[in-house]
BALOSE-42229 format. One record per residue (C-alpha): x, y, z; residue in three letters. Coordinates in pm, 1 decimal. Example, Ala and Ser with C-alpha at 12.3 -4.5 7.8 and 13.67 -1.06 7.14 Angstrom:
BEGIN
[atom [1230.0; -450.0; 780.0]; Ala],
[atom [1367.0; -106.0; 714.0]; Ser],
# end
This chain:
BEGIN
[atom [-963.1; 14584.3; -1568.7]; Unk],
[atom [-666.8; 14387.1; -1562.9]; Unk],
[atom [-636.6; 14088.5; -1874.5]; Unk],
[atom [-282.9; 13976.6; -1787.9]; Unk],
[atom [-177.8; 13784.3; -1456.5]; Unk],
[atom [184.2; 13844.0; -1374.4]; Unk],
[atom [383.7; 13616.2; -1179.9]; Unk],
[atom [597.2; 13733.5; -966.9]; Unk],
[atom [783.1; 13459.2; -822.9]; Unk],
[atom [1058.6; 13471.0; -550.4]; Unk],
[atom [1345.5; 13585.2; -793.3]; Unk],
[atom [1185.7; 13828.3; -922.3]; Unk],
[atom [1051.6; 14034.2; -689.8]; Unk],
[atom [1209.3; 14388.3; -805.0]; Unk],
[atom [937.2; 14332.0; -1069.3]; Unk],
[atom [629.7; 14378.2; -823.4]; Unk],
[atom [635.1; 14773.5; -758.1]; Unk],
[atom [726.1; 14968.1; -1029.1]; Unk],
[atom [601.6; 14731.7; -1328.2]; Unk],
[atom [305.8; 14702.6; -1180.4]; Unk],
[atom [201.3; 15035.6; -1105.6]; Unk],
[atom [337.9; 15129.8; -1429.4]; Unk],
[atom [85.1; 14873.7; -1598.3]; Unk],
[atom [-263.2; 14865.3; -1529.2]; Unk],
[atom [-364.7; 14585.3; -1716.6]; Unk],
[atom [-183.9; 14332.6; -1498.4]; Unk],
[atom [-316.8; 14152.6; -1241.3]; Unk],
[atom [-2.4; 14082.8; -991.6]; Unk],
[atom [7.1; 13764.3; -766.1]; Unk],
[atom [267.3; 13585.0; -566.8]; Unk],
[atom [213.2; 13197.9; -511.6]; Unk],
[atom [331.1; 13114.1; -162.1]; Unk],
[atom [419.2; 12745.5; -269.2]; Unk],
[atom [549.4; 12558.3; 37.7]; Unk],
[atom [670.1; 12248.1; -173.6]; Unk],
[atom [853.0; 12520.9; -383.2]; Unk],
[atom [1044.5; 12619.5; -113.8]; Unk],
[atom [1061.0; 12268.4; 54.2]; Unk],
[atom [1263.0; 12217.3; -275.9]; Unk],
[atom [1433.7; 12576.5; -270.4]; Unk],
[atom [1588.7; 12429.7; 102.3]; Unk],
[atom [1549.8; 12811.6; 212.1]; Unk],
[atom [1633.3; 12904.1; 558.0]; Unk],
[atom [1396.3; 13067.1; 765.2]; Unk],
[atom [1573.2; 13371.2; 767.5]; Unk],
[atom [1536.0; 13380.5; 351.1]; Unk],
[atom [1154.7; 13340.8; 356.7]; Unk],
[atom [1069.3; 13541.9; 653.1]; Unk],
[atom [1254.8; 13807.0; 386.5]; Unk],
[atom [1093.2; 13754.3; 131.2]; Unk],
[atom [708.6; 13761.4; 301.3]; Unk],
[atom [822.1; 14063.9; 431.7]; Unk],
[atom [965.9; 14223.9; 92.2]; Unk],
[atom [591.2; 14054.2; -66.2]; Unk],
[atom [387.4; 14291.9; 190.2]; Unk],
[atom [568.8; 14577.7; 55.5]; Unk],
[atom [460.9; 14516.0; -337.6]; Unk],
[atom [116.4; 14616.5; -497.1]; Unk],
[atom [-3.1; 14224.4; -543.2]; Unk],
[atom [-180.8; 13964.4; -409.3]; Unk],
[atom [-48.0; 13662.6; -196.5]; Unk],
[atom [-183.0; 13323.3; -276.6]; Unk],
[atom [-124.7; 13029.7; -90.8]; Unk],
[atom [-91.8; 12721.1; -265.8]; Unk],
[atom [-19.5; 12461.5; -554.6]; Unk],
[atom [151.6; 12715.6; -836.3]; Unk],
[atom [27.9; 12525.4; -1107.4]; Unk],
[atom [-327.9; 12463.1; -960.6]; Unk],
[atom [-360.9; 12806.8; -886.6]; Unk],
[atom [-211.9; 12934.4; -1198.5]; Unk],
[atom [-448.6; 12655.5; -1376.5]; Unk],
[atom [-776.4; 12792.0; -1197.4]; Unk],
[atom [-697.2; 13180.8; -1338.7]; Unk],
[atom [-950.4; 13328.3; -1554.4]; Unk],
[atom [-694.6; 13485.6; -1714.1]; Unk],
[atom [-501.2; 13266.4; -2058.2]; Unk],
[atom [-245.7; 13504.4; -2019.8]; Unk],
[atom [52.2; 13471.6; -1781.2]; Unk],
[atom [369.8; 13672.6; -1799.2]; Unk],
[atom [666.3; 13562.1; -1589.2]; Unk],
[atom [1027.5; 13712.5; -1514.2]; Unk],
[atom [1235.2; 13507.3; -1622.2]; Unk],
[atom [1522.7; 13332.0; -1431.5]; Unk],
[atom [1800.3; 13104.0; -1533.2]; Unk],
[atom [1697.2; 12921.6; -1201.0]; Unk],
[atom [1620.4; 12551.7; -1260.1]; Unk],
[atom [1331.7; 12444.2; -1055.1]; Unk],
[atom [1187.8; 12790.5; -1205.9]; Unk],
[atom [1264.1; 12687.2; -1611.1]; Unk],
[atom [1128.2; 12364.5; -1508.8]; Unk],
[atom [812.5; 12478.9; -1326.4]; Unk],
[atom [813.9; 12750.0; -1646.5]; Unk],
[atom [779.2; 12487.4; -1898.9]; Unk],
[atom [509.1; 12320.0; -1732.2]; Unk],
[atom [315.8; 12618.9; -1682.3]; Unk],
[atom [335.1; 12653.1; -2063.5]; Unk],
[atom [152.0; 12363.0; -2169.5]; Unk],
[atom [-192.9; 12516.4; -1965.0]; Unk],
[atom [-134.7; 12872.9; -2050.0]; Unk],
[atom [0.5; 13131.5; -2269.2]; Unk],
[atom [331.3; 13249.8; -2119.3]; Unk],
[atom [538.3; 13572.9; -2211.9]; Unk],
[atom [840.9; 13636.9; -2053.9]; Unk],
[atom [1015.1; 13952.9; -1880.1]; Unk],
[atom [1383.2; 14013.8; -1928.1]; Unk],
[atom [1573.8; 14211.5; -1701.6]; Unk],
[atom [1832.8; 14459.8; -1877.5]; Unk],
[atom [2231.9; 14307.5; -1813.8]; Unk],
[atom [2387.5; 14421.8; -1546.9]; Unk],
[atom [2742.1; 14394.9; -1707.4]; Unk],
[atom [2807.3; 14365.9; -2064.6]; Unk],
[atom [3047.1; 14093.3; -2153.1]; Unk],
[atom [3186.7; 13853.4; -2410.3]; Unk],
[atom [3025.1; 13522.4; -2373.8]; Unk],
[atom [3335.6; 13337.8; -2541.1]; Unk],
[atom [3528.4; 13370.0; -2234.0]; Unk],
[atom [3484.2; 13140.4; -1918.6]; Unk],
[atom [3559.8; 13304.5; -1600.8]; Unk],
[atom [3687.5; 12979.1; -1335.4]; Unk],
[atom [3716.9; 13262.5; -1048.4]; Unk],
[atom [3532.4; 13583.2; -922.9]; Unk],
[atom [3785.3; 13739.2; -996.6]; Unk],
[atom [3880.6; 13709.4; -1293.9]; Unk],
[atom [3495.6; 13822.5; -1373.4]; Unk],
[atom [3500.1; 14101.2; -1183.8]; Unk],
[atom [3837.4; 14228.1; -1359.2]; Unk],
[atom [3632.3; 14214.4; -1672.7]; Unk],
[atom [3240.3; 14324.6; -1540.4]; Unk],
[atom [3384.7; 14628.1; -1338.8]; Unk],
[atom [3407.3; 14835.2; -1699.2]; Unk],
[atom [3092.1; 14851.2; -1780.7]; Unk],
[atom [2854.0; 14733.9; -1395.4]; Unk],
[atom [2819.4; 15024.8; -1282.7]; Unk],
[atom [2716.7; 15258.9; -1619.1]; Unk],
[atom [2367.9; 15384.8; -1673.7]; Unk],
[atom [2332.6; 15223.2; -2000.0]; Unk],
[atom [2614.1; 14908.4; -1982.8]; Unk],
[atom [2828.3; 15105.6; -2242.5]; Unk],
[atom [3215.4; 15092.3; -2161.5]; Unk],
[atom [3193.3; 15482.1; -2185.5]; Unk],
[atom [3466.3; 15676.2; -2304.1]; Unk],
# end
């Protein structure tokens, strides 16, 4: 019996297969919110991908408010990959004042020093291509 909802929202949606058949104890939904992605100003093209990468994924598809539906879970426990995305932190925070919220980090892809603003792709990529494509984001030897 699942006691933990997880949220898998548009950016995260390499989370839906292999966490959640890893995890029993979650309860996996997607919110199809259309104001969300009234705001998100995807193209067609973008959500016709991503209903078609949600059919794919062991969870359930609810259409709807996000914070109604997230409100009207029997579950007080929500857990949420996280994402630097705006609307998301601010939808995030509001989510947090109606229900206990844990976050999922994904692991870096590329290990770098934070001091150092990049103006240019390229100029990040001379610096991310060390260490993107290792197993375990060491520079290696």
């Amino acid at each position: 019996m699942a006691d933990k909802l997880l949220w898998v929202h548009d950016k995260a949606l390499r989370f839906g297969s292999d966490f959640c058949e890893a995890n029993e104890s979650f309860k996996a939904i997607h919110i199809w919110d259309d104001e969300y992605y009234r705001t998100q100003r995807y193209s067609l093209k973008r959500l016709v991908f991503i209903y078609e990468t949600l059919l794919e994924l062991p969870l359930e598809i609810i259409h709807g408010n996000t914070l109604d539906i997230l409100s009207k879970e029997n579950l007080d426990h929500i857990v949420i990959p996280y994402s630097g995305d705006q609307a998301l932190k601010n939808l995030f925070s509001k989510i947090e004042k109606i229900k206990t919220v844990q976050y999922l980090f994904e692991t870096s892809f590329v290990h770098l020093d934070r001091t150092f603003e990049f103006k240019r792709f390229f100029k990040y990529w001379n610096q991310a291509k060390k260490t993107a494509f290792l197993s375990n984001g060491d520079r290696g030897a």
